[in-house]
Residue frames relative to the residue before (quaternion, step in Angstrom):
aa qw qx qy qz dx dy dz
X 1.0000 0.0000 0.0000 0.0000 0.00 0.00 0.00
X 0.5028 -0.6936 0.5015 0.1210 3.51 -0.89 1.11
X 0.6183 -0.5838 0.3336 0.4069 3.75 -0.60 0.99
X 0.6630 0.6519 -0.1669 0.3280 3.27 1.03 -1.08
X 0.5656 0.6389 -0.2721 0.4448 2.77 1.18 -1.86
X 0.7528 0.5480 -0.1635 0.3260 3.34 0.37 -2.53
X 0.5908 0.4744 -0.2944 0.5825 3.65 1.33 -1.15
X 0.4820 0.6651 -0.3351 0.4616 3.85 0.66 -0.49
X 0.7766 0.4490 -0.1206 0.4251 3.27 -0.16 -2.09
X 0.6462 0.5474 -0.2838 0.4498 3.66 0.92 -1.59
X 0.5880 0.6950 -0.2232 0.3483 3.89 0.85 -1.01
X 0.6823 0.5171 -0.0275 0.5161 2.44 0.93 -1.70
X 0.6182 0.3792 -0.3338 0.6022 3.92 0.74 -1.19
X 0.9008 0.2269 -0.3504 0.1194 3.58 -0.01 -0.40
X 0.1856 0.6698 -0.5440 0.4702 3.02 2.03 0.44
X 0.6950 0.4605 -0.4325 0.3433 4.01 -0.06 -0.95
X 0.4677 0.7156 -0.4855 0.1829 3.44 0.76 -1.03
X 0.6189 0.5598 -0.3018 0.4610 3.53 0.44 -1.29
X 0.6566 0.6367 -0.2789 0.2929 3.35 0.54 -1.65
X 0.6275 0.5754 -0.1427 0.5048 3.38 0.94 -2.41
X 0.6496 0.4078 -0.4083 0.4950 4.15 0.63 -1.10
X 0.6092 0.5072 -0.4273 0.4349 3.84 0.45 -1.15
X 0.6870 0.4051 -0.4065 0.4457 3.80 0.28 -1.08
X 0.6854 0.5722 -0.3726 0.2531 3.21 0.15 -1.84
X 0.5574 0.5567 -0.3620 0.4983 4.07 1.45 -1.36
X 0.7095 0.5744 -0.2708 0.3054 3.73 0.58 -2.00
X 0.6922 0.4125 -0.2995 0.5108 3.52 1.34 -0.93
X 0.7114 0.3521 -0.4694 0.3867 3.90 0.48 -0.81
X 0.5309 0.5086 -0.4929 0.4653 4.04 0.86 -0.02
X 0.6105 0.4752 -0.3559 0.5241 3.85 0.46 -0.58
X 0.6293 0.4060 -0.3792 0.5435 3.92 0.43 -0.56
X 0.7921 0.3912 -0.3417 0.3206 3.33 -0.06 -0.94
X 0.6358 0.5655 -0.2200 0.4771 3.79 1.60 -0.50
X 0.6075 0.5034 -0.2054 0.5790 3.57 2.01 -0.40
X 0.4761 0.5881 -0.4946 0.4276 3.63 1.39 0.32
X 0.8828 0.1266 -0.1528 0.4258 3.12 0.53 -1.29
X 0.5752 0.5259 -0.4454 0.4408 3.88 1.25 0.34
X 0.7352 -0.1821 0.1147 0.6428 3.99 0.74 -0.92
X 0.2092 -0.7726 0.5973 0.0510 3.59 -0.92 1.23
X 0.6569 0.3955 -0.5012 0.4010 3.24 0.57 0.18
X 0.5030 0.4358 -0.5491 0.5055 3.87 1.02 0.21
X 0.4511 0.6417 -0.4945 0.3744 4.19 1.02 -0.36
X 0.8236 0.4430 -0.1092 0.3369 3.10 0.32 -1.85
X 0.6061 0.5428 -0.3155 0.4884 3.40 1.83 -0.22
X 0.4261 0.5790 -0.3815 0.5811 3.79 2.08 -1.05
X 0.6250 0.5319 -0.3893 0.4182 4.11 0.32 -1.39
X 0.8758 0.2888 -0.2182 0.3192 3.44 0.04 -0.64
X 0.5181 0.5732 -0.3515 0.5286 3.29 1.27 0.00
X 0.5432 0.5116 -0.3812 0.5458 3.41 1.41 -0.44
X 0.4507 0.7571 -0.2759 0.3842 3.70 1.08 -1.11
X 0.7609 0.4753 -0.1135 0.4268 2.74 0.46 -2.18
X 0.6272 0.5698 -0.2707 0.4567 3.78 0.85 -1.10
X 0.7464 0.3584 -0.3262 0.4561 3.23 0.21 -1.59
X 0.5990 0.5035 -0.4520 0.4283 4.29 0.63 -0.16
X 0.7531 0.2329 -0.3813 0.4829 3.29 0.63 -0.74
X 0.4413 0.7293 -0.4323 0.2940 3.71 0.31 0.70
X 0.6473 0.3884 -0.0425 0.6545 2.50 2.19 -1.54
X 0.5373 -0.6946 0.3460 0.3303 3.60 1.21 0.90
X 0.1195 0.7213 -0.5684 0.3773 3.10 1.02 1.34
X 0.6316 -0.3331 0.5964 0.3665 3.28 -1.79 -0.43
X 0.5168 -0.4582 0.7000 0.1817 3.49 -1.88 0.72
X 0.8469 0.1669 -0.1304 0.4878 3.72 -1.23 0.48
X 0.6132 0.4931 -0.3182 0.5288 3.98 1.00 0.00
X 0.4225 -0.7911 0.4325 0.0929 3.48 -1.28 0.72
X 0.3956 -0.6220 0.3818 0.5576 3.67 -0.12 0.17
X 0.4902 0.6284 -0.4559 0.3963 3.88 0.64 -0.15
X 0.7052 0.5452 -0.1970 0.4082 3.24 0.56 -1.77
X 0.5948 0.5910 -0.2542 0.4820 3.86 1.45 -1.03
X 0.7880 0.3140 -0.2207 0.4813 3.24 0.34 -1.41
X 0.3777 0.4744 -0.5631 0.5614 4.19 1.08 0.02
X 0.7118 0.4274 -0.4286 0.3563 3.89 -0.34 -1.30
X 0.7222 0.4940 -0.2377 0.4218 3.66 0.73 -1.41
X 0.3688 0.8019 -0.2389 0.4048 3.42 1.30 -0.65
X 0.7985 0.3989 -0.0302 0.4499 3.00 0.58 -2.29
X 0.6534 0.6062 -0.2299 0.3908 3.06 1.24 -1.23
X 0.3639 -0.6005 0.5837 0.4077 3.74 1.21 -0.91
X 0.3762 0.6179 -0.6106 0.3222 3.77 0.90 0.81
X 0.6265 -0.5607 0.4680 0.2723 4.23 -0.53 1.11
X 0.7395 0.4183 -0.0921 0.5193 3.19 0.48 -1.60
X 0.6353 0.3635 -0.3022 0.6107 3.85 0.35 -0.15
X 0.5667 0.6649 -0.2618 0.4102 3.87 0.57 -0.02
X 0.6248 0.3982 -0.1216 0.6605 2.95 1.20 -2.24
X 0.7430 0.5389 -0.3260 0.2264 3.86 0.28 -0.71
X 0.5519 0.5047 -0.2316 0.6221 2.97 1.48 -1.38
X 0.5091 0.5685 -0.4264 0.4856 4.04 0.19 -0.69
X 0.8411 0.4007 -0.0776 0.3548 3.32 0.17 -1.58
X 0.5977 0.5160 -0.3025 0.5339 3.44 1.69 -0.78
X 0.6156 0.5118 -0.3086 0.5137 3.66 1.09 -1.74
X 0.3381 0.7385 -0.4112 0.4138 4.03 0.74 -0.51
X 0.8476 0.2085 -0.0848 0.4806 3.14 -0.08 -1.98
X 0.8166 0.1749 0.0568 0.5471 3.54 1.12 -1.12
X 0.4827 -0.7199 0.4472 0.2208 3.21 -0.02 1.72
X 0.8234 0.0627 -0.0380 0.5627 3.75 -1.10 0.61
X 0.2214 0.7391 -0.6146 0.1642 4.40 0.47 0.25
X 0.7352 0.3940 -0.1981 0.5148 3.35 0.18 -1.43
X 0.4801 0.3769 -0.5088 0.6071 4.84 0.57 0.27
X 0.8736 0.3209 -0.2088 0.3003 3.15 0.11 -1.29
X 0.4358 0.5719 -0.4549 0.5254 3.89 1.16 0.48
X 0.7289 0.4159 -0.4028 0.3655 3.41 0.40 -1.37
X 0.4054 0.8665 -0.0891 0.2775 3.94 1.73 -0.75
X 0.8207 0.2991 -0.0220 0.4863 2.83 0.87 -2.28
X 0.7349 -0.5448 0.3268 0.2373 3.12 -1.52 1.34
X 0.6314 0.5840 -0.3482 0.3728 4.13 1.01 -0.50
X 0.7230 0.4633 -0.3324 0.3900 3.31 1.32 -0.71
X 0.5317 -0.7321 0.4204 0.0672 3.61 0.34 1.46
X 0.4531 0.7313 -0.4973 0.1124 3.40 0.31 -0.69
X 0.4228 -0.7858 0.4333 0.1268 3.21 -1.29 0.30
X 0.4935 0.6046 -0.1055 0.6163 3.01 2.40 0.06
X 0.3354 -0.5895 0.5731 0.4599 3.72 -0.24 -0.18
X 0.8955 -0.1489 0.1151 0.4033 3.00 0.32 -1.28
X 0.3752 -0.7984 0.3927 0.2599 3.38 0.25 1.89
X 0.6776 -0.3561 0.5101 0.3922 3.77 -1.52 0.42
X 0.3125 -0.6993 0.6373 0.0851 3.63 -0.90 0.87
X 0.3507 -0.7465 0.5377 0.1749 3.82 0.15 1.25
């Protein structure tokens, strides 16, 4: 990447900044209005949030933080253990059934377990 480019790209990310706060408000007011009008468009706002907070945590795009800690899990990664434990806890079998479900795009079978 070309000094420019990078000085370019950086501009650009922070011109969005504003943008990302408008959304970030537009979505937690939409969640909170999908509890009591249609929860399954909730549970669909919930995971896209999911989806974010993984790739925040240098996760994969299209993968969940569930779907991670199952991978890490497998791997013998501590921290995927305590989660899944804590996830299977609330929801019997969560963390089999993440690595499973059809939303988590990935392009890997099975992504590297950070």
């Amino acid at each position: 990447m070309s000094l420019w480019s990078g000085i370019k790209s950086r501009l650009i990310l922070t011109a969005l900044a504003p943008v990302l706060v408008v959304g970030t408000a537009a979505s937690l007011v939409r969640y909170l209005t999908t509890i009591a009008i249609d929860p399954k468009r909730g549970w669909r706002i919930a995971l896209a949030v999911d989806d974010l907070g993984n790739v925040a945590g240098n996760g994969h795009l299209g993968q969940t933080i569930s779907s991670r800690a199952a991978h890490a899990a497998i791997a013998g990664k501590t921290w995927g253990k305590i989660v899944c434990k804590g996830l299977d806890t609330l929801n019997p079998g969560h963390c089999a059934n993440a690595i499973l479900a059809e939303d988590q795009n990935l392009n890997e079978p099975h992504p590297p377990a950070a």
